[in-house]
SERO-4910 file (N, C-alpha, C, O; in steps of 0.05 Angstrom, whole numbers):
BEGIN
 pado doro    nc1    nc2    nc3   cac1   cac2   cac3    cc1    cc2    cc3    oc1    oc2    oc3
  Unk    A   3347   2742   2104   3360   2757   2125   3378   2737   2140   3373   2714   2146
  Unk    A   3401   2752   2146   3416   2734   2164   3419   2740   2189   3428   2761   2198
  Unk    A   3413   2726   2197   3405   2731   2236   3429   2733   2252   3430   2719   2272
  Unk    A   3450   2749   2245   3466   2757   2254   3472   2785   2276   3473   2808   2268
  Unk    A   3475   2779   2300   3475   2788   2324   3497   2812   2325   3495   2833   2338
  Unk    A   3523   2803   2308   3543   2818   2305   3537   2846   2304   3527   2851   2282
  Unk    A   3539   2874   2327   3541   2901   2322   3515   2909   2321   3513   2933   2317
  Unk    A   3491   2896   2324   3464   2897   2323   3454   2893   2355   3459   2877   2373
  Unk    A   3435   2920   2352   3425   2923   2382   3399   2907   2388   3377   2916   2380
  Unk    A   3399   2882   2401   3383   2866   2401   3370   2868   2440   3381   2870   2462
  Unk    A   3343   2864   2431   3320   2865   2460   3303   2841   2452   3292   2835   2431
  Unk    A   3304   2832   2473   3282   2805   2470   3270   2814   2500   3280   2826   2519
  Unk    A   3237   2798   2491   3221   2803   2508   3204   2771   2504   3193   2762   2483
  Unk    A   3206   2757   2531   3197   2733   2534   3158   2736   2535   3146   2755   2545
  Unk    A   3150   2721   2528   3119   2728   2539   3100   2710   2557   3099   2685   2553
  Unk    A   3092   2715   2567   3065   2698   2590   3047   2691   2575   3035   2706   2559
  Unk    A   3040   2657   2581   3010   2654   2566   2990   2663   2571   2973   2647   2578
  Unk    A   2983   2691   2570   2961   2707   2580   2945   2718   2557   2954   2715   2535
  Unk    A   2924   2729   2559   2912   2749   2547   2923   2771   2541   2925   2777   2518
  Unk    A   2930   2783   2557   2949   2803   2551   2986   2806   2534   3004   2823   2528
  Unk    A   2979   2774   2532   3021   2776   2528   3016   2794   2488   3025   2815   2480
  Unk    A   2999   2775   2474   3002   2789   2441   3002   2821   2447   3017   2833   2431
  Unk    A   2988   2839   2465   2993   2859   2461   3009   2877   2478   3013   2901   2476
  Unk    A   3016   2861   2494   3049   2870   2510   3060   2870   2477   3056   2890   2463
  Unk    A   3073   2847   2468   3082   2843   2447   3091   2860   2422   3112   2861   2409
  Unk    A   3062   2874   2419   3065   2888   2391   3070   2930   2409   3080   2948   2396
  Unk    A   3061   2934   2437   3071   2957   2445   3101   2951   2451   3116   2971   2451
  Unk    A   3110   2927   2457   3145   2933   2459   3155   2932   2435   3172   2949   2431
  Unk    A   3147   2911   2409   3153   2920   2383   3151   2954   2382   3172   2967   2386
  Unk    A   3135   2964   2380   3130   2996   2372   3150   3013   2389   3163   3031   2377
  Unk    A   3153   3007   2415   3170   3012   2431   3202   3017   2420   3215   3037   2422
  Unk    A   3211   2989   2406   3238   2982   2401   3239   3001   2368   3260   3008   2356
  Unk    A   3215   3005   2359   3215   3018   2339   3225   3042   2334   3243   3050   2319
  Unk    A   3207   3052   2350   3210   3083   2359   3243   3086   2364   3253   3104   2351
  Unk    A   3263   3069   2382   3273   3073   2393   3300   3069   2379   3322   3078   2385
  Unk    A   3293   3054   2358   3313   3057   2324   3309   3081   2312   3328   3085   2297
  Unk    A   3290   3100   2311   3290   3121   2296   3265   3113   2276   3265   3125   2254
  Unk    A   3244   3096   2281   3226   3091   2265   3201   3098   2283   3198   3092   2307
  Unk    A   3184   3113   2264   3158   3131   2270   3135   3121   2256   3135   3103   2239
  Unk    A   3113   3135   2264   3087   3136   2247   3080   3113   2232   3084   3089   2238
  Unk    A   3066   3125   2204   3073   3092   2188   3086   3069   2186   3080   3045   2185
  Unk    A   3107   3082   2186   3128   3056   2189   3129   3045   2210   3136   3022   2209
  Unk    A   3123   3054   2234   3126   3036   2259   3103   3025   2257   3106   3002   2266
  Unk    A   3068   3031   2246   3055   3012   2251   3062   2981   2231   3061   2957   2238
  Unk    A   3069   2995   2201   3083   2973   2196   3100   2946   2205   3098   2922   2200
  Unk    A   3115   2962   2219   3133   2939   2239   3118   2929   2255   3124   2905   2260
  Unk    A   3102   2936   2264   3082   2928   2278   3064   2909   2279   3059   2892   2297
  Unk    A   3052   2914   2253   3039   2896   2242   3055   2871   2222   3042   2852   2213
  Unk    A   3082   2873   2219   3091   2859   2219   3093   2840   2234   3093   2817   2224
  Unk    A   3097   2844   2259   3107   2828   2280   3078   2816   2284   3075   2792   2286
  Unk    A   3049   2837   2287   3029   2818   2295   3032   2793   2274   3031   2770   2282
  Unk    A   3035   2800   2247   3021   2770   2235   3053   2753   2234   3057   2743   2212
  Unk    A   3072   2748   2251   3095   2733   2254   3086   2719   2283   3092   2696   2290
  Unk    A   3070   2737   2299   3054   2733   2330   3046   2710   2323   3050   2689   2335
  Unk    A   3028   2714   2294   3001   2698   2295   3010   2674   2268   2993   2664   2253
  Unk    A   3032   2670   2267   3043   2648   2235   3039   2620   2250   3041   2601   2234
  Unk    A   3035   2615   2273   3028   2586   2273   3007   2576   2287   3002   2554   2297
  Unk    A   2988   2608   2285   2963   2593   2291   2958   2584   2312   2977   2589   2327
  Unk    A   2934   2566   2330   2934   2558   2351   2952   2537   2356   2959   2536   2380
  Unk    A   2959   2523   2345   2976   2502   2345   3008   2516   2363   3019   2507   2383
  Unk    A   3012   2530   2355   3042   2543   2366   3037   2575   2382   3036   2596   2371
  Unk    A   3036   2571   2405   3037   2601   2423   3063   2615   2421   3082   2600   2416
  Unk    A   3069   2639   2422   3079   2648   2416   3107   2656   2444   3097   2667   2464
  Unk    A   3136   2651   2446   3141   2644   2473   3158   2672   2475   3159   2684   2497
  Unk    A   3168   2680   2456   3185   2716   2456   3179   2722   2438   3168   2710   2419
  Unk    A   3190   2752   2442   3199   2767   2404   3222   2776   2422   3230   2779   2445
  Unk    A   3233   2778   2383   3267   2795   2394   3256   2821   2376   3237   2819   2361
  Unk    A   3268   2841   2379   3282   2860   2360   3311   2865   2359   3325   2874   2378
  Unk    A   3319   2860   2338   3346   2870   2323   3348   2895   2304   3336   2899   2283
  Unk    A   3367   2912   2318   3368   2935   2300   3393   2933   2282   3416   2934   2292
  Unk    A   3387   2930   2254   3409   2926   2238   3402   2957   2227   3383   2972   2231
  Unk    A   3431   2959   2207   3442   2976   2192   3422   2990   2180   3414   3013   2185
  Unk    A   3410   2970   2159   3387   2988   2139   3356   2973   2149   3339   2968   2133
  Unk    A   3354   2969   2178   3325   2963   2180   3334   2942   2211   3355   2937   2222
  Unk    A   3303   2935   2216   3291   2932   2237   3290   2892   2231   3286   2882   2209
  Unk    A   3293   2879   2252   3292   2845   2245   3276   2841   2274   3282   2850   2296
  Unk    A   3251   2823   2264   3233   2811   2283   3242   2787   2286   3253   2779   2265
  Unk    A   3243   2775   2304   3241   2745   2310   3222   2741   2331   3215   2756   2349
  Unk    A   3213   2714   2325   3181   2705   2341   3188   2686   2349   3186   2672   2330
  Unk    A   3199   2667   2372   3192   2646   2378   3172   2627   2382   3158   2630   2402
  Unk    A   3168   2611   2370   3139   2599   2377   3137   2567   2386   3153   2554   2373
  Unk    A   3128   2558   2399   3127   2525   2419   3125   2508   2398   3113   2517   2378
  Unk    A   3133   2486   2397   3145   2468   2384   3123   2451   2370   3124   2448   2346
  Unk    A   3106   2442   2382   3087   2421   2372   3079   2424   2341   3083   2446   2329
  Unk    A   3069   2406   2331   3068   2405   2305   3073   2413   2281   3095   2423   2284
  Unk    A   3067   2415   2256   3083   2433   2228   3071   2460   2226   3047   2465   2227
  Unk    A   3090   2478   2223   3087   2504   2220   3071   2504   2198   3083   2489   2182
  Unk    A   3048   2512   2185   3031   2524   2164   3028   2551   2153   3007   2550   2140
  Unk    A   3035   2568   2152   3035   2596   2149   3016   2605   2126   3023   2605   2103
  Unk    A   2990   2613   2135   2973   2621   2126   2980   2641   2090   2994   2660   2085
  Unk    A   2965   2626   2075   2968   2648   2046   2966   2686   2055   2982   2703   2049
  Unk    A   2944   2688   2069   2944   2717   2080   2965   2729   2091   2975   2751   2084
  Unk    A   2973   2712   2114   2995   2720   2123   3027   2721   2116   3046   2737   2121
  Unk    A   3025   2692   2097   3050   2698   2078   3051   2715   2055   3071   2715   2040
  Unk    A   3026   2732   2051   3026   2762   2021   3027   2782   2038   3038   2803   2030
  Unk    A   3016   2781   2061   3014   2803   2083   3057   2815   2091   3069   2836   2091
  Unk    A   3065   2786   2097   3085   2795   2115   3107   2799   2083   3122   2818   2082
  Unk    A   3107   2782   2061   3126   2790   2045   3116   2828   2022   3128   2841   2005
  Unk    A   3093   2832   2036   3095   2864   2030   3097   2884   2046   3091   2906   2037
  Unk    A   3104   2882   2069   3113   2887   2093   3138   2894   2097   3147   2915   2105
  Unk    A   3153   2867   2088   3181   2866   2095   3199   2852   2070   3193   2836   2052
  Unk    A   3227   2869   2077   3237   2857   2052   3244   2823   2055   3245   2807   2037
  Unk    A   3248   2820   2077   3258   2784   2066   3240   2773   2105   3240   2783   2128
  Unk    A   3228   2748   2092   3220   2735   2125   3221   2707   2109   3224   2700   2086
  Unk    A   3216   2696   2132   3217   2653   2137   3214   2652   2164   3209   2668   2181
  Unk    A   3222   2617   2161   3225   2602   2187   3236   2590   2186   3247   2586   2164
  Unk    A   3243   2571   2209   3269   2553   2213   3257   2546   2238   3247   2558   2257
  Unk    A   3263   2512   2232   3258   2497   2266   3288   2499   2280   3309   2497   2267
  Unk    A   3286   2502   2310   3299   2501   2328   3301   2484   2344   3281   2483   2358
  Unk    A   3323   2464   2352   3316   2448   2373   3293   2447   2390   3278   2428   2383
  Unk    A   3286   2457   2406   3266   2468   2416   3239   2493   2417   3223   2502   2433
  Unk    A   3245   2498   2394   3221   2515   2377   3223   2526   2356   3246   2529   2348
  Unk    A   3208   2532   2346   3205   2545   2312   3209   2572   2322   3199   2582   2342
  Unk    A   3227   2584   2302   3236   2618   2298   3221   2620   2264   3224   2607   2243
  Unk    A   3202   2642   2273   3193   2652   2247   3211   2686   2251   3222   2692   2272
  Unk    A   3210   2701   2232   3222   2721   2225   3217   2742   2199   3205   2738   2178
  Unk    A   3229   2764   2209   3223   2784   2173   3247   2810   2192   3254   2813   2215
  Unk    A   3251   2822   2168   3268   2844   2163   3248   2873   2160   3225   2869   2152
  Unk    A   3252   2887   2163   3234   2915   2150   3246   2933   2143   3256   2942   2164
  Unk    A   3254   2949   2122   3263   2968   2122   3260   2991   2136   3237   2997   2139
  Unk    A   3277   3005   2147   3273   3039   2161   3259   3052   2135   3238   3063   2144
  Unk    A   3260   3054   2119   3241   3076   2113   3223   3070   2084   3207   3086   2076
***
């Protein structure tokens, strides 16, 4: 996926290191879902997309936003996550999120790791 902002309706939502922030998280995912024209299954899909992108670095990396991007033919998560040490991305979570979605990764950032995936609308 190319993380291209161009004509794409994008919402980011920063999060608090709380108990509560992962599932702020995955109701504003569902939220932004809905709000593309994606329902039911498919939105828990996205959903659960985004939880295991929440959860790709483990304790090691908290989780600091999500974006949603609404592209053309589908929905793009981005996760920011805190910087400290090497990203590992669990075998589960990397069969989990590549049947999920059509294309995800990561990429370090100056200042934090962006993990990501695409999902199709339907």
């Amino acid at each position: 996926m190319t993380l291209d902002t161009r004509g794409a309706d994008t919402t980011r939502l920063r999060l608090t290191p709380d108990a509560d922030a992962l599932a702020e998280a995955r109701r504003f995912v569902r939220l932004c879902a809905e709000r593309c024209g994606i329902d039911g299954d498919r939105a828990d899909d996205v959903v659960q997309a985004a939880a295991e992108l929440l959860a790709a670095g483990g304790r090691a990396h908290r989780p600091a936003a999500v974006e949603v991007r609404e592209g053309a033919d589908g929905i793009g998560i981005v996760v920011d996550l805190e910087v400290p040490g090497v990203l590992d991305v669990r075998e589960g979570t990397a069969a989990l999120l590549s049947e999920l979605s059509l294309e995800w990764g990561w990429r370090r950032q100056p200042d934090h790791i962006q993990v990501w995936c695409e999902v199709a609308r339907g």
